[in-house]
C-alpha positions as CSV (number, residue, x, y, z in Angstrom):
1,X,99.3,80.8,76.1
2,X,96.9,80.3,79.0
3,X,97.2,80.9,82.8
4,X,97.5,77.1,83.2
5,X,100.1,76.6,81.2
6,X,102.1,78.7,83.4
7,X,102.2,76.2,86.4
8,X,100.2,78.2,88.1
9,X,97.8,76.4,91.3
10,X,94.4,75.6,91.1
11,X,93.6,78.4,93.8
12,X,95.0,81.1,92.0
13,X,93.5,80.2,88.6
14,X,89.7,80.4,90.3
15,X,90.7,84.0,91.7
16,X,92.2,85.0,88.3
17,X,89.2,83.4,86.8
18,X,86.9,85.6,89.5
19,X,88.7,88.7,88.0
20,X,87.5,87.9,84.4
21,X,90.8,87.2,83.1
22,X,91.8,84.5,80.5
23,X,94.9,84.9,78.9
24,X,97.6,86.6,80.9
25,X,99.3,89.3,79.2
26,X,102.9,89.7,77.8
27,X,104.4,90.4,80.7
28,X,103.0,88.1,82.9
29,X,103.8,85.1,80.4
30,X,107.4,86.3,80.5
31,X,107.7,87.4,84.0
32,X,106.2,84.5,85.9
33,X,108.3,81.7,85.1
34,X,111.3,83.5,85.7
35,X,110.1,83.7,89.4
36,X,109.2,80.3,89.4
37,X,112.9,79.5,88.2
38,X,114.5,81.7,91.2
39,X,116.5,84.4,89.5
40,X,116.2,87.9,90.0
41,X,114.4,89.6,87.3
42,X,114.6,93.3,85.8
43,X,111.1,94.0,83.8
44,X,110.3,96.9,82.5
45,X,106.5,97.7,80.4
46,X,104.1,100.4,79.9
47,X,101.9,100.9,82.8
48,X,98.2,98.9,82.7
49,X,99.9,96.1,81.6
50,X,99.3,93.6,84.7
51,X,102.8,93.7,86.3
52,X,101.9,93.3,89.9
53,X,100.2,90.1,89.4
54,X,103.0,89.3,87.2
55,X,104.9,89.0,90.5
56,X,102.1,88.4,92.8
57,X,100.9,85.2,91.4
58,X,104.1,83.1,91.7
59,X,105.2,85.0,94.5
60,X,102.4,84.0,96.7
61,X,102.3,80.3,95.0
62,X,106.3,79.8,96.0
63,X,105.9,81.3,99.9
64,X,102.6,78.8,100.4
65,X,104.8,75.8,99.1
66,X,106.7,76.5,102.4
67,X,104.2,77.5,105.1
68,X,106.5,77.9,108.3
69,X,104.7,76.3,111.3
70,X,106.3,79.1,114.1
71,X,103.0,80.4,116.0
72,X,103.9,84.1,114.8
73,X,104.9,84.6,111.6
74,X,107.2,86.7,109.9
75,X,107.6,88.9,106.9
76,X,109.4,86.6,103.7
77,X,108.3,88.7,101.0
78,X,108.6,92.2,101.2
79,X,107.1,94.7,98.1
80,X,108.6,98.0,98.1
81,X,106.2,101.0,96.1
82,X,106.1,104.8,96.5
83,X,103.0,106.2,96.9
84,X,100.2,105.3,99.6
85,X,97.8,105.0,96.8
86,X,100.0,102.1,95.2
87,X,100.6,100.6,98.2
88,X,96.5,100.2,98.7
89,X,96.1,98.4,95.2
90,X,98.9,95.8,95.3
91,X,97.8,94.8,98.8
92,X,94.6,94.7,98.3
93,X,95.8,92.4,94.7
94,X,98.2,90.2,97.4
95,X,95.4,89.6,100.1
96,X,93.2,88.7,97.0
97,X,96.0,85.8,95.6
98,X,97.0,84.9,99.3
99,X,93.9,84.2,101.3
100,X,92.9,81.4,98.8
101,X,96.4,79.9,99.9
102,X,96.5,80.7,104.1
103,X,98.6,83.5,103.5
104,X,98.1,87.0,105.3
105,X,99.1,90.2,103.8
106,X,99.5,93.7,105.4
107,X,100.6,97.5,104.4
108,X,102.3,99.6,106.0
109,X,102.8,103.5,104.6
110,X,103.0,106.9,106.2
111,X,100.2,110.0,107.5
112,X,98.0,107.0,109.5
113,X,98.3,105.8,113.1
114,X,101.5,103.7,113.1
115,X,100.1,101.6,116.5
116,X,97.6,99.6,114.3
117,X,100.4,98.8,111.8
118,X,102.5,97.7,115.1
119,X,99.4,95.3,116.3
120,X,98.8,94.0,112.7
121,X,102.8,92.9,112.4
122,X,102.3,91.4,116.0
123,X,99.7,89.0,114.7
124,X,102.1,87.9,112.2
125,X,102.4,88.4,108.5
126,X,103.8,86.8,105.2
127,X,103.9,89.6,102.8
128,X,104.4,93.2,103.6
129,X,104.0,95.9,101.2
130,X,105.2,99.0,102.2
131,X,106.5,102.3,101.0
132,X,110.4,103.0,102.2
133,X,110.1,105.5,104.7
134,X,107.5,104.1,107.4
135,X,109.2,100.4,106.8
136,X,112.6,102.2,108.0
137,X,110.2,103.8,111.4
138,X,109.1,100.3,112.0
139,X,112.9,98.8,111.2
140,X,114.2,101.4,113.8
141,X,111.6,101.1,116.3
142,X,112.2,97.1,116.2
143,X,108.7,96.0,115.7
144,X,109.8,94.5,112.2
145,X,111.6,92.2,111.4
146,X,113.5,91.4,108.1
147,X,115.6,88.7,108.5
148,X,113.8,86.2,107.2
149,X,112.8,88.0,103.8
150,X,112.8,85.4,100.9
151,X,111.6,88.1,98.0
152,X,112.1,91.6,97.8
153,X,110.2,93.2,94.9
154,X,110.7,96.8,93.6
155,X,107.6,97.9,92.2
156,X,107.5,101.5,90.1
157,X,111.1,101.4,90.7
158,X,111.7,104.4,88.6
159,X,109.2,106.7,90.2
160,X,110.6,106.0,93.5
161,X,114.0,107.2,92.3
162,X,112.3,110.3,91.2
163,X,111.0,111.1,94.9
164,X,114.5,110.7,96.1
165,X,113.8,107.1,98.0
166,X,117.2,105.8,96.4
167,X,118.9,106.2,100.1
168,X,115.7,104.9,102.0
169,X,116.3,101.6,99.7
170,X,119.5,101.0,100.1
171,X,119.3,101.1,104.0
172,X,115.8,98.7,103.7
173,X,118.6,96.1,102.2
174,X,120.9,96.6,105.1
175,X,118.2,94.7,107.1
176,X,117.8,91.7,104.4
177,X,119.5,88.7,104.4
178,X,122.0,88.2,102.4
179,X,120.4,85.3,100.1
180,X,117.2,86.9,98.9
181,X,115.4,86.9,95.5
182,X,115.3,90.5,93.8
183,X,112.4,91.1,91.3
184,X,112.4,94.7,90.0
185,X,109.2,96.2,88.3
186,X,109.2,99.7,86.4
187,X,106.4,101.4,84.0
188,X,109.9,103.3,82.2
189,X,113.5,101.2,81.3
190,X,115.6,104.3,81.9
191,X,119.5,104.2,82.5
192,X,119.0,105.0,85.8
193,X,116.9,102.0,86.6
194,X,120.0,99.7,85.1
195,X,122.3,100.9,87.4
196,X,120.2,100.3,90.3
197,X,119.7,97.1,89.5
198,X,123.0,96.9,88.9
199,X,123.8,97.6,92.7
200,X,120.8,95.9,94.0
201,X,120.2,92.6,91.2
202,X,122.4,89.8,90.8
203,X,122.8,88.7,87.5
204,X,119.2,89.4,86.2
205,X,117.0,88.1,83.8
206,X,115.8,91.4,81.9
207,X,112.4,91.8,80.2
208,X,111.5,94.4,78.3
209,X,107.8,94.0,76.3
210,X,107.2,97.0,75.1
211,X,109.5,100.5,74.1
212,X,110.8,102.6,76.5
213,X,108.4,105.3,77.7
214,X,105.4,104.4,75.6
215,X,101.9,105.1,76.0
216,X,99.7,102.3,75.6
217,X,98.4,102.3,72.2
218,X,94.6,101.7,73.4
219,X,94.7,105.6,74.6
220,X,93.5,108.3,72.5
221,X,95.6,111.5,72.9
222,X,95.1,115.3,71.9
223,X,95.8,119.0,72.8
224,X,93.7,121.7,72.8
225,X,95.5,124.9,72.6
226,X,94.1,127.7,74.8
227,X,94.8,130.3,76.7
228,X,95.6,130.2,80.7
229,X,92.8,131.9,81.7
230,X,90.2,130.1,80.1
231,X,91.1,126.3,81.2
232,X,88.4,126.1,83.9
233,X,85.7,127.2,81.0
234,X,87.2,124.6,78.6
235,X,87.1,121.4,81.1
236,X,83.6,122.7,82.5
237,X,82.2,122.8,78.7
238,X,83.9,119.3,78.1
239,X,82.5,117.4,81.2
240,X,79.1,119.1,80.5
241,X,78.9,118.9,76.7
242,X,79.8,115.0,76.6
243,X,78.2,114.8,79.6
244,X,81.0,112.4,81.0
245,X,80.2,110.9,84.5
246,X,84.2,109.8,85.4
247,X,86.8,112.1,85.0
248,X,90.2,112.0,86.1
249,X,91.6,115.9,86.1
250,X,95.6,116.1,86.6
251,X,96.8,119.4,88.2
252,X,100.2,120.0,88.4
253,X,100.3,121.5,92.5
254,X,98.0,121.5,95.2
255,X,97.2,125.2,95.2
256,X,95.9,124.6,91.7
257,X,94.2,121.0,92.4
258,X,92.2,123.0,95.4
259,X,91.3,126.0,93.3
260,X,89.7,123.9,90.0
261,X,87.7,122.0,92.7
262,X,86.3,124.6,94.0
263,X,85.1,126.2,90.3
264,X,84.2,123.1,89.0
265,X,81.9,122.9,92.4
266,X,80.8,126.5,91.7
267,X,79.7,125.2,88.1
268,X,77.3,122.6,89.8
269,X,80.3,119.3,89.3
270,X,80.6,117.2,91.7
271,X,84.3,117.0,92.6
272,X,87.3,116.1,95.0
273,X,90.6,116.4,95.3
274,X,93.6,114.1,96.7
275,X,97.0,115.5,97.3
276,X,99.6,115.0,99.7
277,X,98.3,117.5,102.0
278,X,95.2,115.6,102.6
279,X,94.9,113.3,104.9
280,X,95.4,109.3,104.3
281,X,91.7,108.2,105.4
282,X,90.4,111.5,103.5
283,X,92.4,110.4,100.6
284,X,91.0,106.5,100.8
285,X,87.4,107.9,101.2
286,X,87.5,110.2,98.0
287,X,89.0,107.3,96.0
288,X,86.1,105.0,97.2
289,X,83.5,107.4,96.2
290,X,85.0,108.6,93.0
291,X,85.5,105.0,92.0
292,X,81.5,104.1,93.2
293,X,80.4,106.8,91.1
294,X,79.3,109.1,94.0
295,X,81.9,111.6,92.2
296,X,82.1,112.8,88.5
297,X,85.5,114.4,88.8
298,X,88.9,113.5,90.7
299,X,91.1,116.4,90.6
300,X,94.6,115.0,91.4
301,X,98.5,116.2,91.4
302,X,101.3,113.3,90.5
303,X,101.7,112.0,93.6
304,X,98.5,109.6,92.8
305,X,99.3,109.2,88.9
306,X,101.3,105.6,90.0
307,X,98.4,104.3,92.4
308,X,95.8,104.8,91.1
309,X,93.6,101.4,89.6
310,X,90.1,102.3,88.3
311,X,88.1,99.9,86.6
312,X,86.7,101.3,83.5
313,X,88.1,105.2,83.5
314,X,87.0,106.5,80.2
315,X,88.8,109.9,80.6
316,X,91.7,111.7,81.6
317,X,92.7,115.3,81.6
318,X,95.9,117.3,81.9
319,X,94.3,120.3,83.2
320,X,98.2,121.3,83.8
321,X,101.1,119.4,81.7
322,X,103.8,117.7,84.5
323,X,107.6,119.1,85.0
324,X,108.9,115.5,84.5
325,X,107.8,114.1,80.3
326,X,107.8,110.4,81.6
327,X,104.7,111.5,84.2
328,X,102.6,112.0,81.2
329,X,102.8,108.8,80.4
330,X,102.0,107.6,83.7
331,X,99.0,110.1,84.0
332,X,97.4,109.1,80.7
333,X,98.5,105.1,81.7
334,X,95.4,105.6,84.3
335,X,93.2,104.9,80.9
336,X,92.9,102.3,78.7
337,X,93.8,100.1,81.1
338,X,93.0,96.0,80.8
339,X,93.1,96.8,76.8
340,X,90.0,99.1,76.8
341,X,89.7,102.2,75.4
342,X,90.8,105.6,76.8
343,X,90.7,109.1,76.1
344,X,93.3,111.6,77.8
345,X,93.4,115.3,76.6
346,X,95.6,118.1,77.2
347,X,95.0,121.7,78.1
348,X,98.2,123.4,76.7
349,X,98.7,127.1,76.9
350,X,101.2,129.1,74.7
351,X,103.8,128.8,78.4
352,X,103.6,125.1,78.2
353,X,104.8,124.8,75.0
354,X,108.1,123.4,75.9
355,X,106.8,120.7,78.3
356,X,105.0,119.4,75.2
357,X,107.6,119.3,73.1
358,X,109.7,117.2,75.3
359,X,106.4,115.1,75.9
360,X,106.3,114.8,72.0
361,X,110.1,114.2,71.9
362,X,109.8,111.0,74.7
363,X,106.9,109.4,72.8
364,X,108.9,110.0,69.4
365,X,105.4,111.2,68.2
366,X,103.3,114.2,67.7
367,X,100.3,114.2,69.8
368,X,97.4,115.4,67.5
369,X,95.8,118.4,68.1
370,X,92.4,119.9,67.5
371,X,90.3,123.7,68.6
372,X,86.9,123.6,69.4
373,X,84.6,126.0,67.9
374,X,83.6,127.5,71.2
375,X,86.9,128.5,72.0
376,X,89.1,129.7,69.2
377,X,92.6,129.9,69.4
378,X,93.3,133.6,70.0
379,X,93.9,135.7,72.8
380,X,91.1,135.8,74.8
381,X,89.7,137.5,77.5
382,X,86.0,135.5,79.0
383,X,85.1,135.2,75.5
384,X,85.7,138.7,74.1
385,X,88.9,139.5,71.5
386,X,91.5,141.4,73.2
387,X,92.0,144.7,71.4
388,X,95.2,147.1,71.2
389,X,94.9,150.1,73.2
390,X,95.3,153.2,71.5
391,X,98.2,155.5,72.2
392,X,97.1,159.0,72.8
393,X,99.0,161.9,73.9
394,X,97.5,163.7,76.9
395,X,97.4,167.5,77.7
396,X,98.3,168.9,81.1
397,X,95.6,170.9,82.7
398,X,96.0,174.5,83.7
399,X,96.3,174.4,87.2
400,X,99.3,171.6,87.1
401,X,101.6,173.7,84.5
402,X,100.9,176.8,86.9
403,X,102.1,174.8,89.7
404,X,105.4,173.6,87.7
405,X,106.3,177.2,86.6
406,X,106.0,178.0,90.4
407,X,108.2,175.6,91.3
408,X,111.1,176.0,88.8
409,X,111.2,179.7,89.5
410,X,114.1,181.5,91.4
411,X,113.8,182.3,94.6
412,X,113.5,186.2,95.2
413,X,116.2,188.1,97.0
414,X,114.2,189.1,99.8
415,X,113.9,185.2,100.4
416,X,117.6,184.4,100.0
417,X,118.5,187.5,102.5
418,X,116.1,186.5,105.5
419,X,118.5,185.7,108.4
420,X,118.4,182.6,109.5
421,X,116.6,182.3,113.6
422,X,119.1,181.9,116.2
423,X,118.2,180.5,119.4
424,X,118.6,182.3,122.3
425,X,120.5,180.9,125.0
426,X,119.3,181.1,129.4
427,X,121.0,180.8,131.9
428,X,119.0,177.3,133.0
429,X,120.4,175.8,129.8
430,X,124.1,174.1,129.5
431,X,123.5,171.8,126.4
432,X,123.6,173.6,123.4
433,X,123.8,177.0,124.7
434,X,126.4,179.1,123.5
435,X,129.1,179.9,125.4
436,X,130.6,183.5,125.2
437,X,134.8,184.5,125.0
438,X,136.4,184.7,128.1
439,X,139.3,187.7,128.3
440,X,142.4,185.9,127.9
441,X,144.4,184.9,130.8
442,X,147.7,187.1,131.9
443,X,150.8,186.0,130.5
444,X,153.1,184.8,133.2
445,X,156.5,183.4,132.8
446,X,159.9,185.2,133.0
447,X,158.9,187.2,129.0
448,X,155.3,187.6,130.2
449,X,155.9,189.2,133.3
450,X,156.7,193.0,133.1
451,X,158.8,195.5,135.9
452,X,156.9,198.0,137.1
């Protein structure tokens, strides 16, 4: 099957062309006409497959077959994504497709200046992608509107219920029309992602290419075992043995991203990190230059596993394996991307042991594993054997069992006889001093009373 085949306009077959791409892959041959027909769609395949031009292509082809003529546009497709990262690569795929065809395109996500997303809207728009919780600002605020919003698409779905963005999506659709088209993308088919679509999808078409969860098979995978302590030596002899020049280094928090950084600097790497601390144009800038080469090593947590698109990434490295199995797959999905070959390796100490078992368990596979001759797989200590302490038995001196026999023994009786100090009590003194007996008082009365 060929792009043309797929009814696809002369426009968008000289940008695919432009991109080097000549035969689309499985699920954009089974995805595309399904937009063209007008049903909502649930897909689900492996990540790196091409799924957002599997909805980009015919989605920008079907909004240019009815160009409004209103001075100032507004949104009619409106592409939902989690991350900032994500939302960077399928606009930047959208304003590709949609310039060839008079179309303008526009993102709007959080941690940047939301005036310059207000002026942008202003000018008028056609396709908005956007991640759920700045769309809702702009929603409130009233400087977008939805109304008129012929396709929502879901992309990532699953990920963004794992951030918790169910709620934010269901209150985006409070501001839809009632008659839209639904298309719903996801790297993993899980039961939660049929009963959103369930609520959100009305009678879908469902496409599923591949198993549920998979890797893509283009990806080499192995563990090394090894010891917490030495993970830093490992991925430094790595990088500097095979003398690789793009390396993509997952960490599973921030603390941890920050602190291999800065010892890979120390060991003379060039490397960055991007987490969600950082800031959005510091993020953008360190993504430029690590994809220009201007950086061997990206150290990065999860929340850019889903957004990141890099052209050619040879390597990948769980310097930390993820809480969640199914991010593995999305981590390791940032390789062997376009059908090219990848190699992603895991640093697994003895307390990560579960987490790769249920990695193993999701992939219904054991991920091979190897031990490099520089690092054996024993407990270690910077390169030395760790050996059992003797026990010995230690003697008290002199002076401290003289000291223990003087305090165990009885006091003397002259000690236990000493009076104890009673303060003397003056005249200038009426709290606390002690008061002396007065003689009792006469008895009076008719018995106390005596004849003389």
């Amino acid at each position: 099957m060929s792009f043309e085949s797929l009814g696809l306009r002369a426009e968008l077959l000289s940008a695919i062309e432009s991109q080097g791409f000549t035969t689309p892959t499985p699920i954009q041959s089974q995805a595309i006409p399904v937009v063209f027909e007008g049903g909502d769609l649930l897909a689900g395949a492996q990540t790196g497959t091409g799924k957002t031009a599997a909805f980009a292509l015919p989605l920008v082809q079907k909004l240019s077959e009815n160009t409004p003529q209103k001075k100032r546009r507004r949104p009619r497709a409106l592409v939902l994504v989690p991350t900032r990262e994500l939302a960077a690569q399928v606009s930047e795929q959208m304003q590709t497709y949609g310039r060839r065809l008079s179309l303008r395109s526009t993102m709007i996500y959080g941690g940047v200046n939301i005036q310059a997303q207000i002026e942008r809207l202003q000018r008028g728009v056609d396709i908005v992608v956007a991640t759920p919780g700045r769309l809702l600002d702009h929603a409130a605020r009233g400087t977008i509107k939805l109304s008129e919003i012929e396709f929502l698409v879901l992309d990532e779905a699953d990920r963004m219920l794992d951030l918790g963005f169910i709620d934010d999506i269901k209150a985006v659709t409070e501001y839809l029309p009632a008659k839209h088209q639904t298309l719903l993308f996801s790297a993993t088919y899980s039961q939660s992602i049929k009963q959103l679509a369930d609520q959100l999808l009305n009678h879908p078409k469902r496409i599923e290419v591949a198993r549920r969860s998979i890797a893509a098979v283009e990806v080499s995978q192995v563990v090394y075992p090894v010891e917490r302590n030495r993970k830093r030596d490992i991925i430094s002899h790595l990088i500097r043995n095979g003398e690789w020049n793009q390396v993509l280094v997952f960490a599973r928090t921030r603390y941890s991203a920050d602190k291999l950084t800065a010892e890979l600097q120390f060991d003379g790497i060039n490397t960055a990190a991007i987490h969600s601390n950082k800031s959005q144009s510091l993020r953008t800038r360190t993504l430029k230059q690590f994809k220009q080469g201007e950086l061997r090593v990206l150290v990065a947590t999860d929340v850019a596993a889903r957004g990141l698109d890099i052209a050619h990434l040879p390597h990948v490295v769980n310097y930390e394996l993820p809480d969640v199995a199914e991010d593995y797959v999305h981590r390791i999905g940032r390789t062997g991307r376009a059908g090219e070959a990848g190699m992603a390796i895991s640093l697994v100490c003895p307390a990560e042991q579960p987490k790769l078992q249920a990695i193993q368990k999701l992939l219904q596979a054991a991920i091979p594993q190897e031990t490099l001759a520089e690092f054996p797989h024993v407990a270690i200590n910077r390169g030395m054997v760790v050996k059992p302490r003797k026990q010995t038995v230690s003697k008290p001196s002199p002076k401290k069992l003289a000291a223990k026999a003087k305090a165990a023994a009885p006091r003397t009786k002259k000690s236990a006889e000493k009076p104890k100090k009673v303060q003397k009590s003056t005249k200038s003194r009426t709290i606390g001093r002690k008061r002396t007996e007065a003689p009792p008082a006469p008895k009076t009365g008719r018995r106390g009373q005596r004849s003389k």
